[in-house]
Backbone as XML, in Angstrom:
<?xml version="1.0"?>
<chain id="A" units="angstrom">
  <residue number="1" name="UNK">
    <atom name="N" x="103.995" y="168.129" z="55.904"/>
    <atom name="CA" x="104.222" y="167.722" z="54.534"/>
    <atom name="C" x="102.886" y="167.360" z="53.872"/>
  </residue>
  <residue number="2" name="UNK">
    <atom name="N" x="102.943" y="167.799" z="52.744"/>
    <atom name="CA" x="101.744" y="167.887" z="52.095"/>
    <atom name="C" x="101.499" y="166.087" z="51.566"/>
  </residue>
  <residue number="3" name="UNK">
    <atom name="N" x="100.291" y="165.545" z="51.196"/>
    <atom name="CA" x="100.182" y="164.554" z="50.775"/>
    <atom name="C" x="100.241" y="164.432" z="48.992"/>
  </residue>
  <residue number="4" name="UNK">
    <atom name="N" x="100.799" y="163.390" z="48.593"/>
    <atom name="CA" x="101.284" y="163.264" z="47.303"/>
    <atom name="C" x="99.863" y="162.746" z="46.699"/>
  </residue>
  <residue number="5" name="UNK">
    <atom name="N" x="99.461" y="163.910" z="45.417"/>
    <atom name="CA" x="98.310" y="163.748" z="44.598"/>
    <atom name="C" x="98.164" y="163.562" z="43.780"/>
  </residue>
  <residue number="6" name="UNK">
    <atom name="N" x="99.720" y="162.977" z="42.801"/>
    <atom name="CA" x="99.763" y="162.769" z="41.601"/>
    <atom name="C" x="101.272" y="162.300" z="41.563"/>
  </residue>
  <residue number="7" name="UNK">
    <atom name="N" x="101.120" y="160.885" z="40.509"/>
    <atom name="CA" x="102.254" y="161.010" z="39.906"/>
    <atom name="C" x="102.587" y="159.923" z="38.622"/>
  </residue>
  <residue number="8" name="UNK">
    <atom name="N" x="103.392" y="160.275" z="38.227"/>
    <atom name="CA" x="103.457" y="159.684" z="36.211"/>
    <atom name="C" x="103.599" y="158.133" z="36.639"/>
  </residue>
  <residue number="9" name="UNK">
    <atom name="N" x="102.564" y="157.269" z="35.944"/>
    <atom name="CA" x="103.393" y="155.886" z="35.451"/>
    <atom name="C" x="103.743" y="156.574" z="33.975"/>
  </residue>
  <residue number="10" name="UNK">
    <atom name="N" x="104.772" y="155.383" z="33.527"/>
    <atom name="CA" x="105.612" y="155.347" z="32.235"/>
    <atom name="C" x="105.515" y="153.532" z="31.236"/>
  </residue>
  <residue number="11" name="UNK">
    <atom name="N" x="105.250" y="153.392" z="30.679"/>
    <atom name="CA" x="105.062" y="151.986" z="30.230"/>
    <atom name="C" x="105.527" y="152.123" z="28.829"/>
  </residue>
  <residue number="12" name="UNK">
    <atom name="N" x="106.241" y="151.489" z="28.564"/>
    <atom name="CA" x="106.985" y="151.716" z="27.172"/>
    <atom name="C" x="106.822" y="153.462" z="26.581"/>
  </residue>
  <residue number="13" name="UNK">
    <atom name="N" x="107.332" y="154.253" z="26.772"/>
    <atom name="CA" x="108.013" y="155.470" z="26.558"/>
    <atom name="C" x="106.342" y="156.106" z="26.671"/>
  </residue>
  <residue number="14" name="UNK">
    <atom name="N" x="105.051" y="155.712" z="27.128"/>
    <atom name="CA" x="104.222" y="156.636" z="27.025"/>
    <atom name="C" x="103.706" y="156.697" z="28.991"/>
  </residue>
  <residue number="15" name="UNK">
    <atom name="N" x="103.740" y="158.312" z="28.674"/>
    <atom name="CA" x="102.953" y="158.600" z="30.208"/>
    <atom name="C" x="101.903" y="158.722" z="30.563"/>
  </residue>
  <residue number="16" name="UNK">
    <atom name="N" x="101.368" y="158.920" z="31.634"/>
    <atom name="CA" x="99.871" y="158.978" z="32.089"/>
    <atom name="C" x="99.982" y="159.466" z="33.977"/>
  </residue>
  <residue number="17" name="UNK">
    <atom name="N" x="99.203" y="160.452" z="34.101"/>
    <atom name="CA" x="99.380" y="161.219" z="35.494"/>
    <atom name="C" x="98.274" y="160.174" z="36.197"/>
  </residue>
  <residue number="18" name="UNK">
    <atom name="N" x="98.800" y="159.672" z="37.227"/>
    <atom name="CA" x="97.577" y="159.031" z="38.023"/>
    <atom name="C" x="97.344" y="159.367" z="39.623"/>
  </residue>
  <residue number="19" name="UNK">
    <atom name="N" x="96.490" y="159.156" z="40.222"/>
    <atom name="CA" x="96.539" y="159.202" z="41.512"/>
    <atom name="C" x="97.583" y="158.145" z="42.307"/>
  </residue>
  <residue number="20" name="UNK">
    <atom name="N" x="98.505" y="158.267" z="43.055"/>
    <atom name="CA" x="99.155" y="157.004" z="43.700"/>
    <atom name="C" x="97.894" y="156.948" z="44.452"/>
  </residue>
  <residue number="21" name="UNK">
    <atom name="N" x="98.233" y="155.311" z="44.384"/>
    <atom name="CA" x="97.466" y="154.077" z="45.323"/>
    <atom name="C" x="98.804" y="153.806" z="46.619"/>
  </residue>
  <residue number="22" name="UNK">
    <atom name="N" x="97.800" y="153.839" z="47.885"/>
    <atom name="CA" x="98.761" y="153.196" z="48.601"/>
    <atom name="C" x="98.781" y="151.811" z="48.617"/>
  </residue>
  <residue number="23" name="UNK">
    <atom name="N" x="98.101" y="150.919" z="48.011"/>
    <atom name="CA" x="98.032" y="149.192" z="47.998"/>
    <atom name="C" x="99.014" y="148.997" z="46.959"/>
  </residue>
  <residue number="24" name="UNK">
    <atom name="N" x="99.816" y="147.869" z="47.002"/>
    <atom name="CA" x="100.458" y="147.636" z="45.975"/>
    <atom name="C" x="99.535" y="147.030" z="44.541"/>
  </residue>
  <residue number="25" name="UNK">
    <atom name="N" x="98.877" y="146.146" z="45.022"/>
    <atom name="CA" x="97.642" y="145.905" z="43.931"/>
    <atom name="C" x="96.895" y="146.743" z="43.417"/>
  </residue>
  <residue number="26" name="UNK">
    <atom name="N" x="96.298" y="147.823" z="44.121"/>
    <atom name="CA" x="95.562" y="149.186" z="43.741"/>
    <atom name="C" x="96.673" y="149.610" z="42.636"/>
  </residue>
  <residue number="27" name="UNK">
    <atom name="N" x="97.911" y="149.795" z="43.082"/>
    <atom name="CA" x="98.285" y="150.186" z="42.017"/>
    <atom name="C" x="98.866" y="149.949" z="40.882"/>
  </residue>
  <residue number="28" name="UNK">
    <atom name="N" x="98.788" y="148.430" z="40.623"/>
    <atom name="CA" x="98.951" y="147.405" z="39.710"/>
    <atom name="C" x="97.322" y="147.364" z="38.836"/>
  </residue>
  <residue number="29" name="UNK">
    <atom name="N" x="96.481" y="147.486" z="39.766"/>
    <atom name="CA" x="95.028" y="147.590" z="38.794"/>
    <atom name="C" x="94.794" y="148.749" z="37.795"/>
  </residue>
  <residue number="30" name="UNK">
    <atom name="N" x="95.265" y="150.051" z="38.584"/>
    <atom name="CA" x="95.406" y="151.750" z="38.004"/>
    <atom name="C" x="96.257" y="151.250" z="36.634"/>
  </residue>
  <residue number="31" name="UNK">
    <atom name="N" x="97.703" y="150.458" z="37.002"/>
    <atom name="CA" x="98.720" y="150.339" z="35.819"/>
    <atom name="C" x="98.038" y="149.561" z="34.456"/>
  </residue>
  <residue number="32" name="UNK">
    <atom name="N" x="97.422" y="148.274" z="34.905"/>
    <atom name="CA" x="96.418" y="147.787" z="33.652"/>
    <atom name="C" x="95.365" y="148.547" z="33.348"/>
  </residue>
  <residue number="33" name="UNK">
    <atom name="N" x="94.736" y="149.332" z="33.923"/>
    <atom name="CA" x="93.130" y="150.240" z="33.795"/>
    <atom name="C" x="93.779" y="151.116" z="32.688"/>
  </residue>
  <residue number="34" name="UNK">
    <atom name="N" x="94.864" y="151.804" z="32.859"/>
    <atom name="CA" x="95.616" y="153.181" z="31.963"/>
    <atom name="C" x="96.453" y="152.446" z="30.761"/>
  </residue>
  <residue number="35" name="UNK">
    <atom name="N" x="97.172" y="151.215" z="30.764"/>
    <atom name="CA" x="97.283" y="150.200" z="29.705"/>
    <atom name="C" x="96.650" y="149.499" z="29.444"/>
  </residue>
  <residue number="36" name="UNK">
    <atom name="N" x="96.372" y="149.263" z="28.395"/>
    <atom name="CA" x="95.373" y="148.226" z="27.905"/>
    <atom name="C" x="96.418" y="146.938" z="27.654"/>
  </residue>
  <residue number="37" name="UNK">
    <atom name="N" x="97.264" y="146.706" z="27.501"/>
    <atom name="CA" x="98.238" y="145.798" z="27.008"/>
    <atom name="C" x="98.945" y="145.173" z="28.089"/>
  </residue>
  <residue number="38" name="UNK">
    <atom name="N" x="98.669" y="145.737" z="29.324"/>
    <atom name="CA" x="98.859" y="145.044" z="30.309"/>
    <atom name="C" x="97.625" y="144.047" z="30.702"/>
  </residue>
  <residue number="39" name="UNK">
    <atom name="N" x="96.540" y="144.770" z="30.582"/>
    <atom name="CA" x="95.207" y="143.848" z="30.789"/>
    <atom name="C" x="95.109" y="142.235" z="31.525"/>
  </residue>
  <residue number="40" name="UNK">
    <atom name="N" x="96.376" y="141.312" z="30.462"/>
    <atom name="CA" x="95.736" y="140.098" z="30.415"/>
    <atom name="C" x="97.245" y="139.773" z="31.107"/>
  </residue>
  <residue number="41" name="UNK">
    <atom name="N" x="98.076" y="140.769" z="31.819"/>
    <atom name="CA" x="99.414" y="140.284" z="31.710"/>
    <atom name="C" x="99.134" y="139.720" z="33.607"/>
  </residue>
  <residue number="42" name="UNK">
    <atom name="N" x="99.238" y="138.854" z="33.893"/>
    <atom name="CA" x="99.403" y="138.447" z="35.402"/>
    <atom name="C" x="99.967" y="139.717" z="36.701"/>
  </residue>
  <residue number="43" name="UNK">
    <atom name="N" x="99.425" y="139.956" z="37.062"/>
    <atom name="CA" x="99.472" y="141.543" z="38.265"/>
    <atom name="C" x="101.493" y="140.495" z="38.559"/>
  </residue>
  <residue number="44" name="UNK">
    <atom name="N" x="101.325" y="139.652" z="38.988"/>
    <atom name="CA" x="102.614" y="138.973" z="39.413"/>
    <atom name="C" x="103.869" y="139.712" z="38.887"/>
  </residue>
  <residue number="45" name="UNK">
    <atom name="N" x="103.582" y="139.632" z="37.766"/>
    <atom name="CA" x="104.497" y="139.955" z="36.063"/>
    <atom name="C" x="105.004" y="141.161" z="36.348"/>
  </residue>
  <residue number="46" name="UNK">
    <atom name="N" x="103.640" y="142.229" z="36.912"/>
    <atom name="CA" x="104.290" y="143.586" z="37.108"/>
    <atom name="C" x="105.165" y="144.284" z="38.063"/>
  </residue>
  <residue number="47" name="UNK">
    <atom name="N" x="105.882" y="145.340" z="37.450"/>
    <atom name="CA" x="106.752" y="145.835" z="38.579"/>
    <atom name="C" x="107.049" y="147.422" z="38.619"/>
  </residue>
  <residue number="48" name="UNK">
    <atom name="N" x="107.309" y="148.079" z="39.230"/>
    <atom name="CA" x="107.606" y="149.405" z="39.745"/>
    <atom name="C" x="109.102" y="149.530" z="39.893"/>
  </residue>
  <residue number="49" name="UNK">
    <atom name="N" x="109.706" y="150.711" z="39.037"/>
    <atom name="CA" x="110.777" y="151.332" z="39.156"/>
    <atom name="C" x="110.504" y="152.701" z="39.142"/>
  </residue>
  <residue number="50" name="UNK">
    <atom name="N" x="111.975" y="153.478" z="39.846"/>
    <atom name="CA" x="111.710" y="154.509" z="39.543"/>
    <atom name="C" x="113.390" y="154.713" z="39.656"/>
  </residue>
  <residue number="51" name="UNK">
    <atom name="N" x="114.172" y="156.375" z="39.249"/>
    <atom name="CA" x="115.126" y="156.108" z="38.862"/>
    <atom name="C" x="115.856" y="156.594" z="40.477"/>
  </residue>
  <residue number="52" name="UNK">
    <atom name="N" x="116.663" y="156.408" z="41.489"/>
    <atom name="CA" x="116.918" y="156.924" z="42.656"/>
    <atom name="C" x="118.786" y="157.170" z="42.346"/>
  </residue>
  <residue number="53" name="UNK">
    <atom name="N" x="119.231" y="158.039" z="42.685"/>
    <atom name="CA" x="120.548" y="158.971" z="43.100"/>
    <atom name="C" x="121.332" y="157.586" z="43.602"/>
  </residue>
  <residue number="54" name="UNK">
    <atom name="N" x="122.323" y="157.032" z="43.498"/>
    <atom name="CA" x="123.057" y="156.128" z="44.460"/>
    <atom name="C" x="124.479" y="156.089" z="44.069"/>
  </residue>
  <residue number="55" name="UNK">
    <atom name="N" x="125.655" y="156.699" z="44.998"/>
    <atom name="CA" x="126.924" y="157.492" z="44.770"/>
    <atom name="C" x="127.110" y="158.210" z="43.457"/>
  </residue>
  <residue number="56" name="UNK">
    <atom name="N" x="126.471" y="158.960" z="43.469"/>
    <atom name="CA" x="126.095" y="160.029" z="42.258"/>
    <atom name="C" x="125.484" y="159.511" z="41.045"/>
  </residue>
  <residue number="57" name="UNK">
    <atom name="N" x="125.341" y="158.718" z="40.727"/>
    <atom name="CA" x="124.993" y="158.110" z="39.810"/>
    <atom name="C" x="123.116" y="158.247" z="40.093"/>
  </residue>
  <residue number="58" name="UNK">
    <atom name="N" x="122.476" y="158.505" z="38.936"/>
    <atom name="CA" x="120.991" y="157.886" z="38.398"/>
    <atom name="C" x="120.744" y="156.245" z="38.372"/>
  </residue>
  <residue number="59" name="UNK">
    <atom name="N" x="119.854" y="155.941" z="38.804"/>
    <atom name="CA" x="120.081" y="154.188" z="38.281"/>
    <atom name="C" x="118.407" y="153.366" z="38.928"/>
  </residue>
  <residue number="60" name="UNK">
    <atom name="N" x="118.050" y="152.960" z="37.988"/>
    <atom name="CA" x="116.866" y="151.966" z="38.041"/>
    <atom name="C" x="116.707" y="151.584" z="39.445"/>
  </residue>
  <residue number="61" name="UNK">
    <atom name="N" x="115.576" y="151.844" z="40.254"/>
    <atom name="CA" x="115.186" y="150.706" z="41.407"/>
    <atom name="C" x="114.252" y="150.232" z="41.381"/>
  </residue>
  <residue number="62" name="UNK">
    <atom name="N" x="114.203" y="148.788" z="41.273"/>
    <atom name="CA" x="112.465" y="148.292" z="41.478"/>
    <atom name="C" x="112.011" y="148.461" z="42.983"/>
  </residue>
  <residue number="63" name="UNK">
    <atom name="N" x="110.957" y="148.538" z="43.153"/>
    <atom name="CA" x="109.704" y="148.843" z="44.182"/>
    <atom name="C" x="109.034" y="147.743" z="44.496"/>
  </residue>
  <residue number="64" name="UNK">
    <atom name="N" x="109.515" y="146.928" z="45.903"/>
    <atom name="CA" x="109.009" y="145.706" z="46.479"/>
    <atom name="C" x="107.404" y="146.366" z="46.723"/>
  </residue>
  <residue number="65" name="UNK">
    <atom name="N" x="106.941" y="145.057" z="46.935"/>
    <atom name="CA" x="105.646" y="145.427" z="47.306"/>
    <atom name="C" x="105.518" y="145.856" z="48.965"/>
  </residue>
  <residue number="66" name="UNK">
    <atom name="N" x="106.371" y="145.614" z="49.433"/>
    <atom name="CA" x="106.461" y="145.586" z="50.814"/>
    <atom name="C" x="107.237" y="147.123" z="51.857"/>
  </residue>
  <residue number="67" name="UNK">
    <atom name="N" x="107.641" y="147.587" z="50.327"/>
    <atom name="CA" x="108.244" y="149.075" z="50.135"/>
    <atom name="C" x="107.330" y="150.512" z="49.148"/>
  </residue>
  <residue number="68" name="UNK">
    <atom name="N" x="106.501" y="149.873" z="48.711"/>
    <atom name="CA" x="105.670" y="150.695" z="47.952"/>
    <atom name="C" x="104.985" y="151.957" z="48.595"/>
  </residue>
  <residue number="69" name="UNK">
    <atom name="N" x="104.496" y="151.833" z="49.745"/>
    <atom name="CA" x="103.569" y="152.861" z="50.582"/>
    <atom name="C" x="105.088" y="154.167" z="51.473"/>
  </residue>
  <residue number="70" name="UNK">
    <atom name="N" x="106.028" y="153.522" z="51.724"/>
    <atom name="CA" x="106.756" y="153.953" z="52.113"/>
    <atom name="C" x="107.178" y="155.093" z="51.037"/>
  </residue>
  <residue number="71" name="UNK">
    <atom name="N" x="107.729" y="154.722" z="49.757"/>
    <atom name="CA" x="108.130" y="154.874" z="48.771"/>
    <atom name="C" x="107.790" y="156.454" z="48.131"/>
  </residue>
  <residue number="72" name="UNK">
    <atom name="N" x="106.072" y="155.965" z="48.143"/>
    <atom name="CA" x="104.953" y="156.786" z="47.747"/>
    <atom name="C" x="105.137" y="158.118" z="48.999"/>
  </residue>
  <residue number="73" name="UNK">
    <atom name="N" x="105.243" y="157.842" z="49.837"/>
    <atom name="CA" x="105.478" y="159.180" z="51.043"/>
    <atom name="C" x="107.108" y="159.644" z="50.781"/>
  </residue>
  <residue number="74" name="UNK">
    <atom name="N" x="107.990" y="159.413" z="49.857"/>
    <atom name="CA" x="109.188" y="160.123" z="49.735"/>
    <atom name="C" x="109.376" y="160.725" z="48.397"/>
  </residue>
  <residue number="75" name="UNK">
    <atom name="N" x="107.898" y="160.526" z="47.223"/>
    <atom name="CA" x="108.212" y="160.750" z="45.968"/>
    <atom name="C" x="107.872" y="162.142" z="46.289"/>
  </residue>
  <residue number="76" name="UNK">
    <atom name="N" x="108.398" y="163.114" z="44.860"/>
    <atom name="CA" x="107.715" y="164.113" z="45.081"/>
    <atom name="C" x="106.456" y="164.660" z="43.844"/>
  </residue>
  <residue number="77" name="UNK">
    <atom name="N" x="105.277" y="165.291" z="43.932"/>
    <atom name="CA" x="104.489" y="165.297" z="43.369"/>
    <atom name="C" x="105.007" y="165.269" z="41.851"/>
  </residue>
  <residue number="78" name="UNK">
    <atom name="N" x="104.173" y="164.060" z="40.784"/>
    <atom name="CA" x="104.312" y="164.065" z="39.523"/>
    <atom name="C" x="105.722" y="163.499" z="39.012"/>
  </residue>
  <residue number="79" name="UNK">
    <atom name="N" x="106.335" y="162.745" z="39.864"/>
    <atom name="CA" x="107.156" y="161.778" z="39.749"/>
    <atom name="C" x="107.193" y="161.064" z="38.754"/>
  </residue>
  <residue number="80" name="UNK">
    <atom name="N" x="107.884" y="160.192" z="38.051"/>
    <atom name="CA" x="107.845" y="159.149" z="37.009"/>
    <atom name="C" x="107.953" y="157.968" z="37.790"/>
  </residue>
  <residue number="81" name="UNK">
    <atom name="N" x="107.567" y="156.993" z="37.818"/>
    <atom name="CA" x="107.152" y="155.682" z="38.465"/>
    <atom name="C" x="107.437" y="154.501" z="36.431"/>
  </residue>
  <residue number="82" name="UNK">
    <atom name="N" x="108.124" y="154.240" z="36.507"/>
    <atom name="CA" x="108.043" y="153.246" z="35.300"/>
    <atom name="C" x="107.694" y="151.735" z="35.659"/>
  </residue>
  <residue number="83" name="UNK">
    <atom name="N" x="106.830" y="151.400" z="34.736"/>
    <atom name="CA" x="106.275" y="149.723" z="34.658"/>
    <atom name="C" x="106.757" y="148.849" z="33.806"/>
  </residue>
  <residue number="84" name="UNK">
    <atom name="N" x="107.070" y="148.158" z="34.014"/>
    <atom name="CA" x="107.894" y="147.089" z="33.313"/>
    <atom name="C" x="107.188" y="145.549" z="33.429"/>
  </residue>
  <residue number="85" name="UNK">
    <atom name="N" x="107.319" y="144.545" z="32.853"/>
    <atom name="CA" x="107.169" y="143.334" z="32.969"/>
    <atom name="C" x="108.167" y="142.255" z="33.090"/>
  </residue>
  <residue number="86" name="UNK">
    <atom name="N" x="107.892" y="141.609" z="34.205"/>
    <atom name="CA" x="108.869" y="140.261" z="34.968"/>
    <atom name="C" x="108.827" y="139.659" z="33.218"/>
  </residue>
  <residue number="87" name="UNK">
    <atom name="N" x="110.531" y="139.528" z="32.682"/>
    <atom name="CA" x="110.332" y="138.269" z="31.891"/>
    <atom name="C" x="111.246" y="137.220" z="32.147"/>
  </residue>
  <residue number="88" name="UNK">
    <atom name="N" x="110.432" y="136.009" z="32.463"/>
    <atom name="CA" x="110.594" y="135.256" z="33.136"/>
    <atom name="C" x="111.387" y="133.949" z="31.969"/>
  </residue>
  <residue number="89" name="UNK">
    <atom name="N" x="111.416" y="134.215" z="31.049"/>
    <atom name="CA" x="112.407" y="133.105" z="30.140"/>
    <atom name="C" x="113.529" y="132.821" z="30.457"/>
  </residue>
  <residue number="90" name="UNK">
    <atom name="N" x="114.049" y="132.057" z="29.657"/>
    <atom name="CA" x="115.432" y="131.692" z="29.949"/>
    <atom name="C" x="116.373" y="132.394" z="28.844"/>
  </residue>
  <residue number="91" name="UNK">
    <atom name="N" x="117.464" y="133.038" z="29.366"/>
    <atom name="CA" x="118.203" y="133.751" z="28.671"/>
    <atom name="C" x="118.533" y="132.978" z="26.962"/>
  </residue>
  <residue number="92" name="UNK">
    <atom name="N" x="118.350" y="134.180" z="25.778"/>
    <atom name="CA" x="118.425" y="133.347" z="24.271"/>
    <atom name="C" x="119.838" y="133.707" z="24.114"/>
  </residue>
  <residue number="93" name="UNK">
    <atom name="N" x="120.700" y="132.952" z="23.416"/>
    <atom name="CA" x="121.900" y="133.486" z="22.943"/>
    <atom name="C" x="121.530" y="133.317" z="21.245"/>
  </residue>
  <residue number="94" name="UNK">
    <atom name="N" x="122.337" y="133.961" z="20.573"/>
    <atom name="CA" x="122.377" y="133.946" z="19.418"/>
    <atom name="C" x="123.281" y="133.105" z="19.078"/>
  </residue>
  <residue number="95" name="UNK">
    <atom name="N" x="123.307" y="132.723" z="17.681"/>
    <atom name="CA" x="123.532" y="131.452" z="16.649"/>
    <atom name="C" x="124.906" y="132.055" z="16.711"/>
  </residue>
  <residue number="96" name="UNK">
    <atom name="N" x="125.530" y="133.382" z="16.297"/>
    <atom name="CA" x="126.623" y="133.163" z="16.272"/>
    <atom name="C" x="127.461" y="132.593" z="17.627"/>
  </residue>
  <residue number="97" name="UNK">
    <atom name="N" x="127.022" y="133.245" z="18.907"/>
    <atom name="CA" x="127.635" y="132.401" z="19.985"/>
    <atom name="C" x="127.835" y="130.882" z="19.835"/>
  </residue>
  <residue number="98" name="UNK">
    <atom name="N" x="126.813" y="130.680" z="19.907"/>
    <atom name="CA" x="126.966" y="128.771" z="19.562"/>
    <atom name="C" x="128.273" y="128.345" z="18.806"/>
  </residue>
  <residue number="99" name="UNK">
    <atom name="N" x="128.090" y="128.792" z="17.191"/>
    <atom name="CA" x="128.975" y="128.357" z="16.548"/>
    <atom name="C" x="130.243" y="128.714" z="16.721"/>
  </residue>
  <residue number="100" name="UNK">
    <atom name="N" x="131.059" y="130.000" z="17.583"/>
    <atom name="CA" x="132.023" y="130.327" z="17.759"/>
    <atom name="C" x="132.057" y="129.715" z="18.944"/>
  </residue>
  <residue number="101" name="UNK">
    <atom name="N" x="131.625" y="129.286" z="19.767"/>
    <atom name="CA" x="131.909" y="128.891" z="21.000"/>
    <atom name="C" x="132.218" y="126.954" z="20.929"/>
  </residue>
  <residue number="102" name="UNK">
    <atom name="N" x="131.575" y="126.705" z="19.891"/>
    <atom name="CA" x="131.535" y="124.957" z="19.311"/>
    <atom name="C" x="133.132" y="125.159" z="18.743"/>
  </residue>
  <residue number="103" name="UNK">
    <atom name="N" x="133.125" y="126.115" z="17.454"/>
    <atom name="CA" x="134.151" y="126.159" z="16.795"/>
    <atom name="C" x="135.182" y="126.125" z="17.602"/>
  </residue>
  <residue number="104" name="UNK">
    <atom name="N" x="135.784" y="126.724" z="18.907"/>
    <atom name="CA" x="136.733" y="126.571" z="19.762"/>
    <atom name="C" x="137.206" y="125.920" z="20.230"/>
  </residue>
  <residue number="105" name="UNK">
    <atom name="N" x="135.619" y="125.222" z="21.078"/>
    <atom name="CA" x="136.038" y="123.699" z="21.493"/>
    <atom name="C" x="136.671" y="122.700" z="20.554"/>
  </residue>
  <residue number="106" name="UNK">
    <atom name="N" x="135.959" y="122.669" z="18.984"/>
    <atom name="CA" x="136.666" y="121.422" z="18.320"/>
    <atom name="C" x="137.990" y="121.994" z="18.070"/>
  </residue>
  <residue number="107" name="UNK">
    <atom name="N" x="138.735" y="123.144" z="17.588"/>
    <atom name="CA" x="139.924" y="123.842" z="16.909"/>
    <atom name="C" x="140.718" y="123.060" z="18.384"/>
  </residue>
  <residue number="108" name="UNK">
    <atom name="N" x="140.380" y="123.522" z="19.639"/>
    <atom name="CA" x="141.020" y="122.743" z="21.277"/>
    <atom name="C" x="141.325" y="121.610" z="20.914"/>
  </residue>
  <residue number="109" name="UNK">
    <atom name="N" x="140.696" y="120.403" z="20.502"/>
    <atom name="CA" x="140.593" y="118.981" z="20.613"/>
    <atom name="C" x="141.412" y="119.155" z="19.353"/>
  </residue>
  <residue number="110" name="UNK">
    <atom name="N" x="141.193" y="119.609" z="18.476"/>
    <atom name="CA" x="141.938" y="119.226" z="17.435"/>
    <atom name="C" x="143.188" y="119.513" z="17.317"/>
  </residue>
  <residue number="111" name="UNK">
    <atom name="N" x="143.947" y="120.325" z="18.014"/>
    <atom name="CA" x="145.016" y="120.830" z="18.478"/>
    <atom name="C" x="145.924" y="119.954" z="19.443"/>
  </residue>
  <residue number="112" name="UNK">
    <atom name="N" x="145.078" y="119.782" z="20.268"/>
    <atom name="CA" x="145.420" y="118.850" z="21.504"/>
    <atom name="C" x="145.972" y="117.080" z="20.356"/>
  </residue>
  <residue number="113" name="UNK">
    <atom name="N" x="145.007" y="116.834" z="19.480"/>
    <atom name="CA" x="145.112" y="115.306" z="19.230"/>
    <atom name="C" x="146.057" y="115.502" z="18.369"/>
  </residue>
  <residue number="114" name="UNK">
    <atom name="N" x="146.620" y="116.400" z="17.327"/>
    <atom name="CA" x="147.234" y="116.960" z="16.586"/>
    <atom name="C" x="149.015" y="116.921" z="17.838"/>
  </residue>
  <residue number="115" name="UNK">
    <atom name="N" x="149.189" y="116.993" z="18.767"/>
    <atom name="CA" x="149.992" y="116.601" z="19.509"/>
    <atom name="C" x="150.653" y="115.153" z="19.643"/>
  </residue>
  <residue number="116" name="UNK">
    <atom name="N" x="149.359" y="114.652" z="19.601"/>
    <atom name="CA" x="149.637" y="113.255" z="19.882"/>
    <atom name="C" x="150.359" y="112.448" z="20.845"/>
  </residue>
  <residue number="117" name="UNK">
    <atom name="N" x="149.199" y="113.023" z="21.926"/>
    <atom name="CA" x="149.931" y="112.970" z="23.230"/>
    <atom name="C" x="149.367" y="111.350" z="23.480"/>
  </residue>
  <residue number="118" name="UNK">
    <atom name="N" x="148.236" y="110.675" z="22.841"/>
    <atom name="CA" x="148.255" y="109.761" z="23.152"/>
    <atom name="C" x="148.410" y="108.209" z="21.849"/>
  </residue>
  <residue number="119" name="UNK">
    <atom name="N" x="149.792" y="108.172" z="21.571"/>
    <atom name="CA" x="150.082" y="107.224" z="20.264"/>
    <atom name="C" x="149.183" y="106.461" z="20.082"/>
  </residue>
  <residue number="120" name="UNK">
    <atom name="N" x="148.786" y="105.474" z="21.468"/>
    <atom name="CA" x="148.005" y="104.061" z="21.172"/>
    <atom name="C" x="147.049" y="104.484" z="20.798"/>
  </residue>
  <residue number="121" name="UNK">
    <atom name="N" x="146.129" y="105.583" z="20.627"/>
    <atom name="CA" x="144.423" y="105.544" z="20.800"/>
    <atom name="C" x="144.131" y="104.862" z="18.936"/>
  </residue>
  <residue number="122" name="UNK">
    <atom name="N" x="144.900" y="105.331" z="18.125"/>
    <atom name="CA" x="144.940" y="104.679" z="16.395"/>
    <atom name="C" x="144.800" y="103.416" z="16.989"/>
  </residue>
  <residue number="123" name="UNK">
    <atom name="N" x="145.390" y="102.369" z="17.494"/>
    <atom name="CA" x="144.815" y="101.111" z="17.166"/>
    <atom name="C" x="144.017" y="100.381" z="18.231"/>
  </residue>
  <residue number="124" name="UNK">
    <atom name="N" x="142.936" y="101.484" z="19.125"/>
    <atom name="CA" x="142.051" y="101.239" z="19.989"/>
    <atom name="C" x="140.854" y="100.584" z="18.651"/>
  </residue>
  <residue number="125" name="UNK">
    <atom name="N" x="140.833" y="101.435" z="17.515"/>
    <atom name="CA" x="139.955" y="101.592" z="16.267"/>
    <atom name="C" x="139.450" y="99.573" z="15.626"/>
  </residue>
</chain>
């Protein structure tokens, strides 16, 4: 089997043919050297997918560092390799969630007291 001499990173929809690195860092340095916008981004941050077959289906796999060299000996020449960045925040919900999700809870309570399951609580006041 021939040795693999090329193959695509992808970083936000643009490509670039590179040599695979067998280091996982080598090829985290290649990924910032060919982006500039990765540059200042923490090597940590970065990650390797590529898309693999799994019960017929296409579907995203990231690339441990500890699986990378392996990886690289099953691609086949000129592969797509996509880069992505770890984002590490905490999930945002939007404003309407909040307020429909508040709105429920009080419409609940207000429903519930609207029962008047508990008479005395009026002259707890």
């Amino acid at each position: 089997m021939e040795a693999l001499d090329i193959v695509t990173y992808r970083f936000q929809q643009t490509l670039v043919y590179v040599r695979p690195e067998l280091s996982y860092d080598d090829a985290i340095a290649v990924a910032q050297t060919e982006y500039p916008e990765l540059s200042a981004t923490p090597k940590e941050k970065i990650m390797f997918k590529i898309e693999a077959s799994m019960n017929g289906k296409r579907q995203p796999v990231r690339i441990s560092r500890s699986a990378w060299a392996s990886t690289l000996g099953k691609m086949l020449r000129g592969e797509v390799i996509d880069i992505e960045v770890f984002d590490d925040r905490p999930p945002q919900y939007g404003t309407e969630y909040g307020k429909s999700h508040m709105q429920g809870e009080t419409s609940g309570l207000q429903k519930r007291g609207s029962q008047n399951r508990f008479p005395w609580l009026p002259f707890l006041h």
